[in-house]
C-alpha positions in Angstrom: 43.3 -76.3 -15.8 40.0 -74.0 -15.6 37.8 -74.7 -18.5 36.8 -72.1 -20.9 33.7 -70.2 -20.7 31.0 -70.7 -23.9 29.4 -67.6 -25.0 26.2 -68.3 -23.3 28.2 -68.9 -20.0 30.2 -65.7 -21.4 27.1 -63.6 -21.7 25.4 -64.7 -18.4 28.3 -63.5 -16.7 28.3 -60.4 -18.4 24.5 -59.3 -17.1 25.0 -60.9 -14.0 28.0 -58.5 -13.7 25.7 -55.7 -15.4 23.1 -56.3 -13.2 24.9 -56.0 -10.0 26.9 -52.6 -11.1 23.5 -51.2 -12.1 21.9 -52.4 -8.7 24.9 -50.6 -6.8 24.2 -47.8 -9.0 20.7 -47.3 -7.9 22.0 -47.9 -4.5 24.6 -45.0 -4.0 22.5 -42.4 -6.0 21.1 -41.9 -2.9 23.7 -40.5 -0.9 25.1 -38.6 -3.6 25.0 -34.8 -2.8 26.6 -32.9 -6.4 26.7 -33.3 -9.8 31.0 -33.3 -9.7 30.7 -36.8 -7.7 27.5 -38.0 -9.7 29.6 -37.8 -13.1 33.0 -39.4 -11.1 30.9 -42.2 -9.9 29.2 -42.6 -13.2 32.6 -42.7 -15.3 34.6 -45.2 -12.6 31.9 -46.9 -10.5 29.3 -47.7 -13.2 30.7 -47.4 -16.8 34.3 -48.8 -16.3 32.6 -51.7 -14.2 30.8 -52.3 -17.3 33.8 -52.9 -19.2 34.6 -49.7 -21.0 38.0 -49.3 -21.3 37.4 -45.2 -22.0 34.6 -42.5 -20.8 34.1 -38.8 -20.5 31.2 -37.6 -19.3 30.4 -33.9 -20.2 27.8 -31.3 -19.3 26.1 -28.7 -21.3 26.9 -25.0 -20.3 23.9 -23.5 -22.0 24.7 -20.3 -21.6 27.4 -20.5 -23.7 26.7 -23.3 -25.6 29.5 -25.4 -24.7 30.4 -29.3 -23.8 32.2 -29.3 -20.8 34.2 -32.2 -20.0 33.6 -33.5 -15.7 34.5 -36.7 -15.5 36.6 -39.5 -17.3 38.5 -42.7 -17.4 41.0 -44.5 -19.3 44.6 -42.4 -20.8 42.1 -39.0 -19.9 42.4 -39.5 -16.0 46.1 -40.1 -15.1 45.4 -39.3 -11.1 42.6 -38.3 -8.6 39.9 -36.3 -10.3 42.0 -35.1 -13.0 41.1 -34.6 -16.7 44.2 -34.3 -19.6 43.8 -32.5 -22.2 40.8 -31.2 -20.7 38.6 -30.2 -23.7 35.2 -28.1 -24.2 33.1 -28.1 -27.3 30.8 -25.9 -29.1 27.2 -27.5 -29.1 26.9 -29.0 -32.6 30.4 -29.5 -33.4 32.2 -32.8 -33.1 30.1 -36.0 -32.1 29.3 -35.2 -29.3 28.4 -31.7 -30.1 26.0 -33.1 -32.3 24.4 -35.7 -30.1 23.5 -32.8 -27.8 21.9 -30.7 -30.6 20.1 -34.0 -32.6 19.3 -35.4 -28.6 19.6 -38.5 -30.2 22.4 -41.3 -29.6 24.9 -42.2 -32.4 27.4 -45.2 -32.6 30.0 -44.2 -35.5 31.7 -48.0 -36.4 35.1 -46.1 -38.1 35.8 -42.9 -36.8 38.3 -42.5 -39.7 35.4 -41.9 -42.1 33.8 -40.0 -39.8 34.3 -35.5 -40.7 32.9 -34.8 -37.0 35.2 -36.7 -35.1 37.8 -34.5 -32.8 40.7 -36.8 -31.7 41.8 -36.5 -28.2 45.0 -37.6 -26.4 45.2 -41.1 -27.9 43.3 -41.9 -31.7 40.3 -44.3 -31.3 38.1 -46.3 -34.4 35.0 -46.5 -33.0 32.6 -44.2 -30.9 29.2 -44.3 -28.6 27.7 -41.1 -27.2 24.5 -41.7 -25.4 22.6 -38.2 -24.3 21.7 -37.2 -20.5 17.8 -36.2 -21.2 15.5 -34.8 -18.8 12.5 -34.4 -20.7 13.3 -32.6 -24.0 16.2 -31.1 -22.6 19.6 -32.2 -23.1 21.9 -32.5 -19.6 25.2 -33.6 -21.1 26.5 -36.6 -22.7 28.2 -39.9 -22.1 31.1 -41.0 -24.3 33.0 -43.7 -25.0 35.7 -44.7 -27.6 37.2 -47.7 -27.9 40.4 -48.4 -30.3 38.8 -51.3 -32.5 36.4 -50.7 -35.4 33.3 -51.7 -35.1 33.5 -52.4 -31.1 29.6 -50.9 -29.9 26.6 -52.7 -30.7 23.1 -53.2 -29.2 24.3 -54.3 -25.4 26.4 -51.3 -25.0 24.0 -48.8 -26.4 21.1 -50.1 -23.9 23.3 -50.1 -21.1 24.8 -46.8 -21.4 20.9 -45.9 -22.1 19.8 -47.3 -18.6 23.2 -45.6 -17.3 22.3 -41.6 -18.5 18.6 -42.3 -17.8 19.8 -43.4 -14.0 22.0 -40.2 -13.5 19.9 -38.2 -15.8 17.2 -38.3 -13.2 20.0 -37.9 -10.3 21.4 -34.7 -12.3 18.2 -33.4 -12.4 17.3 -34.1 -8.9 20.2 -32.4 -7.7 20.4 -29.2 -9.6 16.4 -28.7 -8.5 17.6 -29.3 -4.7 20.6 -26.5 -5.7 17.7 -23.9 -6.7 15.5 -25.0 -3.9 18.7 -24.4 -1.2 19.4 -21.1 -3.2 16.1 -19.8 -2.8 15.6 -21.0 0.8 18.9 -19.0 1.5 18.0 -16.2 -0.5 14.7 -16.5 1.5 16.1 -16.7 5.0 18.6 -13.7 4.2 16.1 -11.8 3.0 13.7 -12.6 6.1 16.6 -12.3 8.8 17.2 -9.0 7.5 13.7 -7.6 8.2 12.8 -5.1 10.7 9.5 -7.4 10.7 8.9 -9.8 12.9 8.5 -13.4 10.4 7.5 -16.7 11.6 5.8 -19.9 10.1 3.5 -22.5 12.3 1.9 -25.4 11.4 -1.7 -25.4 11.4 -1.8 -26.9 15.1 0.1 -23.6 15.8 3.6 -25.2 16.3 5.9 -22.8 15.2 8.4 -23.8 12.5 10.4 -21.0 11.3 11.2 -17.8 13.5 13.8 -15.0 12.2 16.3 -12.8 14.4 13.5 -9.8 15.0 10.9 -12.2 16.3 13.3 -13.6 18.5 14.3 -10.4 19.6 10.8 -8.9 20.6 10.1 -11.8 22.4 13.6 -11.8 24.3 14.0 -15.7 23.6 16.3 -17.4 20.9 15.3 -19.4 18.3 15.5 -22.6 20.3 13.6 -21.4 22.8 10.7 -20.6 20.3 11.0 -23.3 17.4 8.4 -26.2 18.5 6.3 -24.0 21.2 2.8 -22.8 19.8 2.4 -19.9 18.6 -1.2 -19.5 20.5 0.8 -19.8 24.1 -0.8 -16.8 26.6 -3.4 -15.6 24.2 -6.8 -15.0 25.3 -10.0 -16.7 24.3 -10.8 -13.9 22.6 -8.0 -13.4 20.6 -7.9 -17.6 19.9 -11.5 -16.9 18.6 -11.0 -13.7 16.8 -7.6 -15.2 15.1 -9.8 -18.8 14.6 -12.5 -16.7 12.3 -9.7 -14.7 10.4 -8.3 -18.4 9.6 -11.7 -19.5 8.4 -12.0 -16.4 6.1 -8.7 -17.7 4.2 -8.9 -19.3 0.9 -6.4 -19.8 -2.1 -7.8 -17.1 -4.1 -7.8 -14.9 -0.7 -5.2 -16.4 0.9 -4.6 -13.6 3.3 -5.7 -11.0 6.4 -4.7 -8.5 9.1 -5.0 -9.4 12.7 -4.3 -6.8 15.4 -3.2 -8.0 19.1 -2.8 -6.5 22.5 -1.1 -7.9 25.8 0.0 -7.0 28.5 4.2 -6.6 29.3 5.5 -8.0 32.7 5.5 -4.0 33.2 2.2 -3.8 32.8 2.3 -1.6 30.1 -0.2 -2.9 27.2 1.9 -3.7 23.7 -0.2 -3.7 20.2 0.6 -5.7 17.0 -0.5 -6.2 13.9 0.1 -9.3 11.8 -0.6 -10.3 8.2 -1.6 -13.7 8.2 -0.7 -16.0 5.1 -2.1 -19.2 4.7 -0.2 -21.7 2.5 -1.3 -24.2 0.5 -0.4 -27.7 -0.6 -1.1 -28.6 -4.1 -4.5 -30.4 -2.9 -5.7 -27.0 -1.7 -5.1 -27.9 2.1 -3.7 -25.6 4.1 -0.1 -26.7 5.1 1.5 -23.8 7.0 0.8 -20.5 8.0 2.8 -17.2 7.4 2.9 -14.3 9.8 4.8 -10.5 9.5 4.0 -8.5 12.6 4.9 -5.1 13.4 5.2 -3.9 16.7 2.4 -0.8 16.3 2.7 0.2 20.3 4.3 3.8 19.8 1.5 4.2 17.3 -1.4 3.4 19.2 -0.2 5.4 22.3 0.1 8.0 20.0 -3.1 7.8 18.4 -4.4 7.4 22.1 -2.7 10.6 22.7 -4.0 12.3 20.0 -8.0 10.8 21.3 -7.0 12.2 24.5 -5.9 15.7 23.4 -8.6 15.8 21.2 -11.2 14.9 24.3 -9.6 17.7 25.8 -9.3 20.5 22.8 -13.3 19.8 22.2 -14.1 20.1 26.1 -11.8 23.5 26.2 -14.0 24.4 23.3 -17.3 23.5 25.0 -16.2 25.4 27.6 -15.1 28.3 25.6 -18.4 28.0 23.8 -20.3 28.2 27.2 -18.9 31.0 28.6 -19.0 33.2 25.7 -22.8 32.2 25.1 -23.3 33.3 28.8 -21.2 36.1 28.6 -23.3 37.2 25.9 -26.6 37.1 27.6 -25.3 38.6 30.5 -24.2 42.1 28.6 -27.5 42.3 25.8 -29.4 43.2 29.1 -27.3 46.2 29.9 -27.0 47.1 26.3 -30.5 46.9 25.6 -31.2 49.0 28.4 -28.0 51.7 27.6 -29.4 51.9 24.1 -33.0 52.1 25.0 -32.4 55.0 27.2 -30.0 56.8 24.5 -32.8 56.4 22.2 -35.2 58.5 24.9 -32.7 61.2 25.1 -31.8 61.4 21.6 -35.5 61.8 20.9 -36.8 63.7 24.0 -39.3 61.8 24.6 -39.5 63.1 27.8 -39.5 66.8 27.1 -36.4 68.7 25.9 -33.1 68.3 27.7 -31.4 71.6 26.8 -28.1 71.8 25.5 -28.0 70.2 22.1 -24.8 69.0 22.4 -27.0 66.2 24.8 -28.1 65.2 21.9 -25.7 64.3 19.8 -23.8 62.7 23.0 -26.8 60.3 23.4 -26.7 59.5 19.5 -23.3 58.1 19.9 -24.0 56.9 22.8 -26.8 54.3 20.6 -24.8 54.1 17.7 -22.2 52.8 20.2 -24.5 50.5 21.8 -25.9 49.3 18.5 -22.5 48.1 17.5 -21.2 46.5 20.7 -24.2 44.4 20.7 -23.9 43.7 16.7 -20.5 42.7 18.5 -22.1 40.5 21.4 -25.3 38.7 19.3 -21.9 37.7 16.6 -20.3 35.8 19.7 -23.7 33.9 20.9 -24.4 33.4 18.0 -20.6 31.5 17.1 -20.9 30.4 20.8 -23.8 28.3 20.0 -23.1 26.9 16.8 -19.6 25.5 17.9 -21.9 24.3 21.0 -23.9 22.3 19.0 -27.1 24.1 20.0 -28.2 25.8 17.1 -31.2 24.1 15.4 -32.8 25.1 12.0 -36.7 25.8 11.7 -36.5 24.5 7.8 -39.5 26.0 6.0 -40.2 25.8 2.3 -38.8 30.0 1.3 -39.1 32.0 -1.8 -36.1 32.5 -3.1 -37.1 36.3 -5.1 -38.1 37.2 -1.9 -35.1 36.7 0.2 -33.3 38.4 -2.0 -35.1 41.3 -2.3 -35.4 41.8 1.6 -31.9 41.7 1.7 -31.5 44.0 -0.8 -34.2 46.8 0.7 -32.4 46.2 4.4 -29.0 47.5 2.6 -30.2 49.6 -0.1 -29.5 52.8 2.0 -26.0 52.1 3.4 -25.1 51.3 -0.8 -26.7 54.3 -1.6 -24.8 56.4 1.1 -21.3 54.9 0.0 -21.8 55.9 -3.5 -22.0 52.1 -4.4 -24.5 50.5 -7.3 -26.2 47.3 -5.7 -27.8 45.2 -8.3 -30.1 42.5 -8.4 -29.6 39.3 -11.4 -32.1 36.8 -9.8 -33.4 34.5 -12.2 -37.8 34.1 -12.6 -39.7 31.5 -11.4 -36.9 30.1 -8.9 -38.4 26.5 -7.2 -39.0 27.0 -3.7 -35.8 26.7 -1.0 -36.1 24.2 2.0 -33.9 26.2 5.0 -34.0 27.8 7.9 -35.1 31.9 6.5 -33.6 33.8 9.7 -30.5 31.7 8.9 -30.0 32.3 5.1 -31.4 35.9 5.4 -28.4 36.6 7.8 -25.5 34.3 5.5 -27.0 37.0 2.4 -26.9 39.9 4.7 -23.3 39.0 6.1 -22.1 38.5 2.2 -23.9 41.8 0.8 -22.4 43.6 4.0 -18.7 43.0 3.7 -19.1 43.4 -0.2 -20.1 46.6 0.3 -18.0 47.6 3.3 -15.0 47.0 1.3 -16.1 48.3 -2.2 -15.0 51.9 -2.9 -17.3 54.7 -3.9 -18.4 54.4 -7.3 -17.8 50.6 -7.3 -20.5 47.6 -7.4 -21.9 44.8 -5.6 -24.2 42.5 -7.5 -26.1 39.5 -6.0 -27.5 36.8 -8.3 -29.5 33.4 -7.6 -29.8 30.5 -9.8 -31.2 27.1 -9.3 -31.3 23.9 -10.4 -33.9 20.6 -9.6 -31.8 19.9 -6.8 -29.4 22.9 -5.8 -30.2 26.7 -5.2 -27.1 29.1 -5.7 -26.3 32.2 -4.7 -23.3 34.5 -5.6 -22.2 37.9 -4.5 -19.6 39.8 -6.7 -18.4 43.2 -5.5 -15.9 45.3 -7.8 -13.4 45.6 -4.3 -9.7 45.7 -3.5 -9.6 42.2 -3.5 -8.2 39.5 -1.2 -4.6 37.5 -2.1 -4.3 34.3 -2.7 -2.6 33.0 0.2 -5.2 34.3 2.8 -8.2 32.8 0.9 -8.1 29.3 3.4 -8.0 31.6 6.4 -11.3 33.4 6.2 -13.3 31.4 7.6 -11.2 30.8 10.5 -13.2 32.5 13.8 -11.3 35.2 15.4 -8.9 35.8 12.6 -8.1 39.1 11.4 -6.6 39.5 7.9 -5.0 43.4 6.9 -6.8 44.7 3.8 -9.2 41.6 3.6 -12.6 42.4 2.5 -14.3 40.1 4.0 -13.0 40.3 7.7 -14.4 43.3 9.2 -11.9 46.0 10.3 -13.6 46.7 13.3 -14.8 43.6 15.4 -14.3 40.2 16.5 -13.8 38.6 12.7 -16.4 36.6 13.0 -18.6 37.4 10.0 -17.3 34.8 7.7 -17.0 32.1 10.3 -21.1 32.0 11.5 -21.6 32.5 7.7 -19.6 29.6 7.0 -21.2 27.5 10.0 -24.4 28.2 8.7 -24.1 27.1 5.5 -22.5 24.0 6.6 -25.7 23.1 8.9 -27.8 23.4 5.9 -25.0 20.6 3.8 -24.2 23.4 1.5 -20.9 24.5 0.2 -19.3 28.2 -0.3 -16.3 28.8 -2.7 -14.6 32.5 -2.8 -12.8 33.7 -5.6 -10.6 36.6 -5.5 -8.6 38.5 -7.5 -6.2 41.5 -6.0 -7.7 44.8 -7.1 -10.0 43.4 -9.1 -12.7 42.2 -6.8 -14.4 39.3 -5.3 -16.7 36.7 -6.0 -18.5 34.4 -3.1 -20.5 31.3 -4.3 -23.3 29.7 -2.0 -24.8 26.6 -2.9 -27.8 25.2 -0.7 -29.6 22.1 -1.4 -33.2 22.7 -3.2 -35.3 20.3 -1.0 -35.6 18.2 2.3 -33.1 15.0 2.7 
């Protein structure tokens, strides 16, 4: 006959029993991969090996604040991974309801006293609900019932402790690996689906992540690429220029644009540009780093399109600037001599030429003249400031004085058309640093088209202000007015505007254009301001002193 076990024998077994299911425990929480076969293995392998004879693990559903129930044993599980009467309950009702909301663990000795008891397939007398706590935060719970009164004590409260601590941990573990895998899926979606070329390396340059575009560009797969160094076939250079943007990198910068060139198998020369991330480990060491390239070729040919279009446009306009400054030259001879001669024979100088009609025939024959070389001294004098030849002989100028030259040169042609011409320049103007023969002829050019396109009776009033370190002046006429929408174009050489006040009928267009040109060479500004039948308004601003 086998011979009875004493209670110490009794309770030696029963930790020695205890011990070995908790060692397993520890053991297979290591290969398991989801919560559904954590709380399965928790109910059968651990709890019922501990000698429960009933157990239902539940988890909380926070957002709805519910007890589900994932796992059992005992009358609850008839088969498989099956749950009877499979039950869910409002956080804060029923025992367990409450042991979630309290956090606490409870062991209730009668149940038939107990108001917050919920009976379940078979009626029990005594309880023990021990809570799955990560942190403050309450997991699930761990119930057992048993059908005696009084059946939990001490033992079965720390082992069912030990047990929810174990797969409280494991819970936790997993659902953190569920978010990571979430977001690394999330992330490589995201990243696959990028016209961008994407690819990690470690900080030896070994590449560790590579998505479809990159693999594309460089016509391998991802096999091909994964473990190769990113700095394969790049040029000291390059290393060296990529090896100082890596130095520049900190946590708080972690970040920077690197542009590369190389050759195709063609031949042809391909650009990037990449934004290099560093990434940092939580000791502030750089662990990886991130690149996004973009394949910029078509933009750089273009742009070296563009530099070569542009080379060519500004040596057309050299060119155009060149002959028209020695087209210019050539005819001021003839016309000098064609209107030097008319001016003999206009005057008789040499003794009287009879008819009288002579006369007037040579008159228009210099007025002629006059204007076609008006005509030719408006193209040098374009020809050579788009040339870049034209240099200013800055002199410190009285500003009263300008004006009043200006004024004298034109006073006759205003007083012929019928037009008032008035002066509003302030007294005691500080002295302007500029080129005279230029400003003189940006005044003149102003004052002239005001007047040529004022009508009789109308006027044209000039005015000069200054301040410490900007000298204005503004001519207003009381014209027909320019619309809105040709306003940018006036300054535009060689265009002609209908009706515009300020482009000459007659000639090349050009008035506004040298004006503007001149102006500019002196880092001033001009603003017009026009209003259709009203009139116009052109403000000149110089700057008062030397740089």
């Amino acid at each position: 006959m086998s011979r009875k076990l004493s209670a110490i024998e009794f309770e030696a077994a029963s930790d020695r029993v205890s011990l070995r299911v908790l060692n397993n425990f520890a053991i297979e929480l290591i290969s398991i991969l989801d919560e559904s076969e954590l709380a399965w293995y928790v109910a059968r392998e651990v709890v019922g090996k501990l000698g429960f004879v009933d157990c239902v693990v539940y988890f909380v559903d926070r957002e709805r604040r519910m007890l589900r129930q994932v796992a059992a044993i005992g009358v609850k599980n008839p088969r498989g991974n099956e749950i009877s009467n499979l039950l869910e309950i409002p956080i804060g009702s029923g025992i367990t309801g409450h042991v979630v909301e309290l956090g606490k663990s409870t062991i209730v000795d009668d149940l038939s006293k107990d108001s917050h008891y919920i009976p379940d397939l078979e009626p029990a007398l005594s309880e023990i609900c021990v809570p799955l706590l990560s942190g403050d935060n309450v997991l699930g719970v761990i119930d057992c019932e048993d059908p005696r009164p009084k059946h939990f004590g001490q033992i079965h409260l720390e082992l069912l402790t030990t047990v929810a601590a174990m797969a409280s941990s494991k819970l936790e573990l997993l659902r953190k690996d569920k978010v990571l895998r979430e977001s690394e899926r999330n992330y490589r979606a995201i990243v696959e689906d990028q016209s961008e070329m994407i690819s990690r390396h470690s900080f030896d340059g070994t590449r560790t992540f590579v998505n479809e575009s990159y693999c594309r560009f460089h016509g391998k797969s991802r096999e091909q690429l994964l473990g190769r160094s990113v700095y394969e076939g790049m040029t000291p250079k390059d290393l060296k220029r990529l090896e100082d943007l890596y130095k520049s990198l900190t946590p708080e910068n972690p970040s920077g644009v690197f542009e590369l060139a190389f050759p195709e198998p063609t031949g042809d020369m391909v650009w990037q540009l990449w934004t290099k991330r560093a990434i940092y480990d939580d000791s502030g060491q750089v662990s990886e780093y991130q690149a996004v390239g973009h394949d910029i070729t078509e933009q750089k040919r273009a742009e070296n399109d563009r530099q070569a279009a542009l080379f060519e446009a500004e040596k057309s306009s050299r060119a155009k600037s060149e002959f028209l400054a020695a087209m210019s030259h050539e005819l001021r001879t003839p016309l000098n001599a064609i209107i030097g001669f008319a001016d003999i024979l206009s005057h008789e100088y040499l003794g009287p030429i009879g008819n009288s009609r002579y006369v007037e025939y040579a008159e228009d024959i210099r007025s002629s003249g006059d204007y076609l070389l008006s005509l030719v001294n408006d193209l040098l004098d374009i020809s050579t400031i788009e040339a870049g030849k034209t240099s200013l002989a800055k002199e410190q100028l009285e500003v009263g004085e300008l004006v009043a030259e200006s004024l004298n040169l034109l006073a006759g042609k205003a007083e012929k058309n019928g037009i008032e011409l008035v002066e509003c320049a302030a007294e005691s103007l500080p002295p302007l640093y500029a080129d005279k023969r230029a400003i003189r002829q940006v005044i003149l050019n102003l004052l002239t088209n005001a007047l040529k396109f004022t009508p009789e009776g109308g006027k044209v009033t000039i005015s000069a202000t200054a301040t410490k370190k900007k000298a204005t002046f503004t001519i207003s006429d009381t014209g027909i007015g320019i619309p809105a929408d040709r306003l940018p174009d006036l300054t535009n050489p060689f265009t002609r505007i209908e009706n515009d006040p300020h482009k000459s009928v007659e000639g090349w267009g050009l008035g506004l254009a040298i004006t503007k040109s001149l102006i500019d060479l002196h880092d001033g500004d001009m603003a017009i301001q026009s209003t259709v039948g009203q009139g116009t308004t052109v403000s000149v601003e110089l700057p008062i002193g030397p740089d």
